[in-house]
C-alpha positions in Angstrom: 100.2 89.2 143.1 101.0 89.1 139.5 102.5 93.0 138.4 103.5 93.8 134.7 105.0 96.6 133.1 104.8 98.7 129.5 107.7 100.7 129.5 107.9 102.7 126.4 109.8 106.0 125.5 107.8 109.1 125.0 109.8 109.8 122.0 107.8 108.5 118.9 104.0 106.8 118.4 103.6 103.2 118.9 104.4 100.9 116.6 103.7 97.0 116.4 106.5 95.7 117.8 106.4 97.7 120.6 102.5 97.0 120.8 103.3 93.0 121.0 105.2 93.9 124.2 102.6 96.3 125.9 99.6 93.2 124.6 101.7 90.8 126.0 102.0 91.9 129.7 98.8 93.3 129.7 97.2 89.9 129.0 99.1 88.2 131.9 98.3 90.7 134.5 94.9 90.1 133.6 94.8 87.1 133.4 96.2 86.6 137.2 94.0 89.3 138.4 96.9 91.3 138.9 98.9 95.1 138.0 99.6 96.4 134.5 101.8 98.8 134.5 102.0 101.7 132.0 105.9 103.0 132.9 107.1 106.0 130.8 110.7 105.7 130.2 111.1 109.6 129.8 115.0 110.2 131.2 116.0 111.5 128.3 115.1 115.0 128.6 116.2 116.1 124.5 114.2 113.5 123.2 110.9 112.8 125.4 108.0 114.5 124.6 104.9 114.8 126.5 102.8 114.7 122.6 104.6 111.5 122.6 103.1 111.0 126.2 99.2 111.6 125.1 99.8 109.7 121.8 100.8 106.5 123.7 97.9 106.5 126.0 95.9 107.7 123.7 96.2 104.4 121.5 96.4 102.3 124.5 92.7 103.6 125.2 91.8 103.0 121.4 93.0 99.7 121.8 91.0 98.8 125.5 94.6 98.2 127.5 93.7 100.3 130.3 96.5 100.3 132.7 96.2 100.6 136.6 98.5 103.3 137.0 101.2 105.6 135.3 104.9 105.8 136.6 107.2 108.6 135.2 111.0 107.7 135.3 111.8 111.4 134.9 109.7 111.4 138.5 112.0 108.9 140.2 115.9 110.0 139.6 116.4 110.3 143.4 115.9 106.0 143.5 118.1 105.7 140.7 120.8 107.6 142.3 120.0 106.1 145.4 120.8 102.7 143.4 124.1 103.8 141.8 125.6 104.6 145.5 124.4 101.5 146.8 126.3 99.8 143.8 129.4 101.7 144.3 129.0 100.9 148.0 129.5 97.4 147.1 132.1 98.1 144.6 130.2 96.8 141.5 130.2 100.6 139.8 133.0 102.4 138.7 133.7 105.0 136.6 135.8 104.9 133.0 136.8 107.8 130.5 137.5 105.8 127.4 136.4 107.8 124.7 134.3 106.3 121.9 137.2 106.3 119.4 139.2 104.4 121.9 136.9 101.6 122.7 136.2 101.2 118.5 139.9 100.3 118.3 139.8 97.9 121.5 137.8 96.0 120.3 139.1 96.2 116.6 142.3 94.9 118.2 140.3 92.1 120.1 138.7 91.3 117.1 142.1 90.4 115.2 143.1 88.5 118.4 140.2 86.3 118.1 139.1 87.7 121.5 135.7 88.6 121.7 135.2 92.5 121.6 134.2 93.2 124.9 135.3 96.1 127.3 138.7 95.4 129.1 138.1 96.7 132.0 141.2 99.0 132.1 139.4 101.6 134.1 139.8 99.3 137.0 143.6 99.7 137.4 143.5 103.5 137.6 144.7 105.1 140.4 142.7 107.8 142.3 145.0 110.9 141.1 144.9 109.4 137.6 141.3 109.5 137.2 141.1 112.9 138.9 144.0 113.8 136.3 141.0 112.1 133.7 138.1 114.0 135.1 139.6 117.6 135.0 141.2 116.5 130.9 137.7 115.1 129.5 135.1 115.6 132.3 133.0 113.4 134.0 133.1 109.5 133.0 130.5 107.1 132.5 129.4 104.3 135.1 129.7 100.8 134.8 128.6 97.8 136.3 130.7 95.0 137.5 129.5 91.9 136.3 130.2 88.8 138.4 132.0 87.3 135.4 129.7 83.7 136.1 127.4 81.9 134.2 123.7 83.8 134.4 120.8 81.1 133.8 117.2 81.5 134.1 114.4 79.4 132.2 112.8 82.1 129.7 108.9 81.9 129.3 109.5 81.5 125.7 112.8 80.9 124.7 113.3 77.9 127.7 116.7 77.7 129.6 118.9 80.3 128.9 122.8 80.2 129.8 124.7 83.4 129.0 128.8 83.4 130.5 129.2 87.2 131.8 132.9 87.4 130.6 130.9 87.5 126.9 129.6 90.4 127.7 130.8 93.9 128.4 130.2 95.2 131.9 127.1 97.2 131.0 127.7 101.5 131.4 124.3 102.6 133.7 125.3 106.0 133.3 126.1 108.5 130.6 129.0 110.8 131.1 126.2 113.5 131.0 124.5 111.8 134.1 121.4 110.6 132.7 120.6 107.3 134.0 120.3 104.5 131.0 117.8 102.0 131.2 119.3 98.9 132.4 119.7 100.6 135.6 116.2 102.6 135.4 114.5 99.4 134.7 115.7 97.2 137.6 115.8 99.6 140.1 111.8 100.0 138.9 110.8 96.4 138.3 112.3 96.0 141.9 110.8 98.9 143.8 107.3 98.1 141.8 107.3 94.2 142.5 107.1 93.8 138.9 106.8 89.6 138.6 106.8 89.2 134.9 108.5 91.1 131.9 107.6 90.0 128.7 110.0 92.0 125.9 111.8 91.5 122.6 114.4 88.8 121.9 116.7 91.6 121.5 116.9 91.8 125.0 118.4 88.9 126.3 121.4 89.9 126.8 120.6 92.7 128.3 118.2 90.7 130.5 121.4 88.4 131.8 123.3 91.9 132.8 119.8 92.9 134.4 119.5 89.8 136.5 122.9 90.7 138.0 122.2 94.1 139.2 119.0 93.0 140.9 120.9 90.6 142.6 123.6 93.1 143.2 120.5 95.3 144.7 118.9 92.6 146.6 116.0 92.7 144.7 113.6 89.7 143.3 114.1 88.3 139.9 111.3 88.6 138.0 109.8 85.5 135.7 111.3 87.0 131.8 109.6 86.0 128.5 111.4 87.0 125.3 109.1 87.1 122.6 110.6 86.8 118.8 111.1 89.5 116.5 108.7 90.7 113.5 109.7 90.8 110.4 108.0 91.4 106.9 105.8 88.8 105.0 109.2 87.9 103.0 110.9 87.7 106.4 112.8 90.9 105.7 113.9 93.1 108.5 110.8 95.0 109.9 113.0 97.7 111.9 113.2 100.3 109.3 109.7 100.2 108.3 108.4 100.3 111.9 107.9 104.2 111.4 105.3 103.6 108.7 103.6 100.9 110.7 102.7 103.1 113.8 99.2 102.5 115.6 97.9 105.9 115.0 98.6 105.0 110.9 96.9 101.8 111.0 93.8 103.4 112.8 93.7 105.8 110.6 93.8 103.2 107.7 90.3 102.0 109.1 92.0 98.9 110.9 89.3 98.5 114.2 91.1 97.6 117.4 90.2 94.1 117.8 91.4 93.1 114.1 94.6 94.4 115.3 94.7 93.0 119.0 93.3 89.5 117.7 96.1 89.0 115.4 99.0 90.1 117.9 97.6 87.8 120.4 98.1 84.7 118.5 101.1 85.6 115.9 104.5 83.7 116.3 101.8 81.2 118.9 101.0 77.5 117.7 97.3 78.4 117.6 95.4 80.2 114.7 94.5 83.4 114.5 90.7 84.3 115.5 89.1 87.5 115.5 87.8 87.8 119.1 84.9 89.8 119.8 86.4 91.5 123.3 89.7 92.0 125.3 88.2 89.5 127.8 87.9 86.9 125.4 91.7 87.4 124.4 92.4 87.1 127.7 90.8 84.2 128.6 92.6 82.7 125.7 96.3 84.0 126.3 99.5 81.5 127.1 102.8 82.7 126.3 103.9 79.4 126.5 102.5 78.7 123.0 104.6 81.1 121.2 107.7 80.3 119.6 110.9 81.4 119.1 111.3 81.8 115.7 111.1 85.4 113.7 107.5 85.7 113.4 106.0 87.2 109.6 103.9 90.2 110.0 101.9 91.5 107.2 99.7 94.7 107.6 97.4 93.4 104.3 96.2 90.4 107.1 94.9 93.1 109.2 92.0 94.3 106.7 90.3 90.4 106.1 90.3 90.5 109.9 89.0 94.3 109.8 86.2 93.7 107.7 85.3 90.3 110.1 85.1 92.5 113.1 82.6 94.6 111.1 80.3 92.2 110.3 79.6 91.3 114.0 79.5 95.2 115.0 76.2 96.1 116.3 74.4 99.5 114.9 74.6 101.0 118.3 78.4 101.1 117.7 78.2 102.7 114.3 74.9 105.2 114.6 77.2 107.9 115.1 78.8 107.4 112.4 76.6 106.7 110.0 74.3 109.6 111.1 77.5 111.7 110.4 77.2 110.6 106.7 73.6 111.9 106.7 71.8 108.7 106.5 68.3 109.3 108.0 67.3 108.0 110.9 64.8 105.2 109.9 66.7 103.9 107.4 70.2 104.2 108.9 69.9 100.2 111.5 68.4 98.4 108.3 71.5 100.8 105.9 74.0 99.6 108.5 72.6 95.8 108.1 73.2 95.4 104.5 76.6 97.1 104.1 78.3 96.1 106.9 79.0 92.8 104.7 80.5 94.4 102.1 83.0 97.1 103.4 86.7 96.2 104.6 87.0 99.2 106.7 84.6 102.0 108.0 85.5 104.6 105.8 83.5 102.6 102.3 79.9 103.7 104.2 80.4 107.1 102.7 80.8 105.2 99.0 77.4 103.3 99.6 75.3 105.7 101.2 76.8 107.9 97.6 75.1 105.1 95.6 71.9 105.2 97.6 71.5 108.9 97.7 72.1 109.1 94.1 75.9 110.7 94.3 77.7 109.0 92.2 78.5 108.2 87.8 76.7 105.8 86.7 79.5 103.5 85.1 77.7 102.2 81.9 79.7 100.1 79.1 79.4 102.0 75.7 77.3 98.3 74.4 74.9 98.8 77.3 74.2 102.7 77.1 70.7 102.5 75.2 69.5 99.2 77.4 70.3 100.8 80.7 68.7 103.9 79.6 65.5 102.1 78.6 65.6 99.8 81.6 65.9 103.5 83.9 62.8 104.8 82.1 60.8 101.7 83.0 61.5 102.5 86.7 58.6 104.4 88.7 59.8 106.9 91.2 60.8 106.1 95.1 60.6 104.4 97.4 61.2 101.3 96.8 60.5 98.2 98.5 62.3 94.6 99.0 60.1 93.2 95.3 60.9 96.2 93.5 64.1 94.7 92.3 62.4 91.4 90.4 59.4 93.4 89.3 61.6 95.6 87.9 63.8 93.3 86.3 61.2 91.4 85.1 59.4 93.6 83.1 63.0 94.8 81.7 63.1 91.5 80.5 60.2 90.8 79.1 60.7 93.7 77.3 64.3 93.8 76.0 64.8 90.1 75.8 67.6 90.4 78.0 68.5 87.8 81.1 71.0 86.3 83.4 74.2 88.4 83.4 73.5 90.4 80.4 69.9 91.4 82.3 71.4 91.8 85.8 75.1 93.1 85.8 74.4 95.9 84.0 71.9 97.3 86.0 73.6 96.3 89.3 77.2 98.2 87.7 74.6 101.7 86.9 73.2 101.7 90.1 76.1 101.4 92.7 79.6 101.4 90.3 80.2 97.7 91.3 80.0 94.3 90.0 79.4 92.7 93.3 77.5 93.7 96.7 74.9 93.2 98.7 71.7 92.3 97.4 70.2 94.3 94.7 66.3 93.7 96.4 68.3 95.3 99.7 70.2 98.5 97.8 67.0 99.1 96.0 64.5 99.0 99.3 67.5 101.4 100.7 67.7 104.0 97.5 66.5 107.6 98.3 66.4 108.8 94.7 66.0 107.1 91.5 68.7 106.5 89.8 69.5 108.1 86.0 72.2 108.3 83.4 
């Protein structure tokens, strides 16, 4: 049985990095027919926040990732300690009291040495009274991990064979000197106890995913299959990571992108096959092999996400809009056929409002001070509403014949009175649609 896990931290929205992780493992667990996962990493009490909590499922929802079920970290501290006595029991945790100042100028030294900065494990050699004498002169210490100091190796779902030499790497601390329990340890004592099988994360983790490896070892647990997927970065391949605030889900929706622009891009970005706006989550799922994405920093741009909006658009039905549109005030007999000839020329949602202004008569007629007296006499030739599909070319035609006027100089300034635009649907279609006639 195939079980993968979304773990984010209740303590901001959703932004698209973390949504290429949560898309990622919910596309293989559907794909096997197996568990998604949605895993709140809420141990830290200051900073968690259950708005954060709604927010996160709420764009989940918006987006169609239904989970099967919701675990709470802050629900399972009990395990966690359970874990860290089953560690010390097989003396692979130990407590150290270096202060933060002290370990800066360790590894400073290490540095100059040519040594590479990692913790020296001093905390080792100290005798019972002297970390008792520690304890009762700076409090309680944090908890680290032993690391076997071996070669860890697994074959990454992306990345390929990985080889990482433990001595590299600092013996991870699990817990804080204020006793909340850090991820590393929250994470593979719940991937473990879950039977999570694949987690698919950021590139940043690998290291971390090495030291992970050895504490699910160290708890007898089963290694699950890792994928680390590459970073985003901006369309000049600048960092992303400090404009991740501005690209949260919640400010993209509200920009008008629709779900499966968004979720049809992340699914094939960074991936050796092209980007194609899919009409369902099945479809993308059908579709999905994280063995086609690379390695390499992948470009995201938020522009791309509007094209792709405006494409899911045009193959939305009127039973998914009628609310909406009804909301605008667009009767009810014209609103299917008003739905059919704008959803063609609108990038997001929001432009119905500026058509069904044009068709009710709502907006200024933008007139070129050369055209003023032509589009005023061509407004006087036209006869009340409604109009019909041939009113258009009647219309224009006997505008012609009697100004003299055709092509371009006939047509665009007649098309830029009537709707503000020099381009959009088809005039026959705006006119069949108008409610009022239209005036200077």
């Amino acid at each position: 049985m195939t079980v993968t896990r979304f773990a984010p931290s209740p303590t901001g929205y959703i932004h698209v990095g973390n949504l290429r992780t949560a898309l990622f493992n919910f596309l293989i667990a559907r794909k096997a027919g197996g568990t998604f996962i949605l895993r709140l990493d809420d141990t830290d009490p200051e900073r968690s926040k259950e708005e954060y909590v709604d927010a996160i499922k709420d764009d989940l929802e918006w987006l169609g990732l239904t989970w099967d079920r919701v675990e709470r970290q802050s629900q399972r501290l009990d395990r966690y300690a359970a874990a860290a006595d089953a560690l010390r029991d097989k003396g692979r945790f130990y407590e150290a009291f270096e202060t933060p100042t002290e370990l800066d100028l360790k590894r400073k030294k290490q540095l100059n040495m040519g040594k590479p900065p990692v913790y020296d494990r001093a905390a080792l050699a100290l005798s019972e009274d002297e970390r008792a004498a520690l304890r009762g002169e700076r409090g309680q210490g944090v908890w680290r991990f032993k690391l076997d100091h071996e070669r860890i190796e697994w074959t990454d779902g992306i990345l390929g064979p990985i080889s990482i030499d433990a001595a590299s790497v600092s013996d991870p601390v699990l817990i804080r000197q204020d006793g909340q329990v850090l991820y590393t340890l929250a994470s593979v004592v719940d991937d473990t106890e879950m039977g999570v099988t694949h987690v698919v994360r950021g590139s940043d983790h690998v290291t971390n995913t090495a030291t992970q490896i050895q504490i699910i070892q160290a708890l007898g647990g089963d290694v699950p299959s890792f994928a680390h997927h590459s970073l985003l970065t901006g369309p000049q391949g600048e960092a992303l990571s400090k404009r991740l605030g501005t690209l949260s889900l919640r400010d993209l929706r509200a920009q008008g992108v629709q779900p499966m622009a968004l979720l049809s891009l992340m699914a094939r970005l960074g991936s050796a096959d092209p980007v194609e706006v899919r009409g369902s989550v099945d479809e993308l799922v059908e579709g999905f092999d994280i063995a086609r994405f690379g390695s390499a920093p992948t470009k995201f741009d938020e522009r791309d996400l509007f094209p792709l909006t405006a494409r899911v658009l045009q193959g939305t039905p009127f039973e998914a809009v009628k609310d909406e549109i009804a909301a605008l005030g667009v009767p009810d007999a014209v609103a299917p056929r008003f739905w059919e000839v704008v959803r063609d020329n609108i990038t997001v949602k929001a432009e119905m409002a500026g058509w069904w202004d044009v068709l009710r008569g709502a907006i200024t007629p933008q007139v070129a001070d050369e055209d003023r007296d032509f589009v005023a006499e061509a407004f006087a030739m036209l006869p009340e509403p409604p109009y019909d599909a041939g009113t258009w070319s009647a219309w224009t035609n006997a505008v012609k014949d009697k100004t003299g006027r055709k092509g371009k100089g006939l047509f665009l300034p007649l098309r830029h009175a009537i709707t503000g635009q020099s381009r959009g649907p088809e005039m026959a279609d705006v006119m069949a649609l108008m409610q009022v006639k239209p005036s200077l």
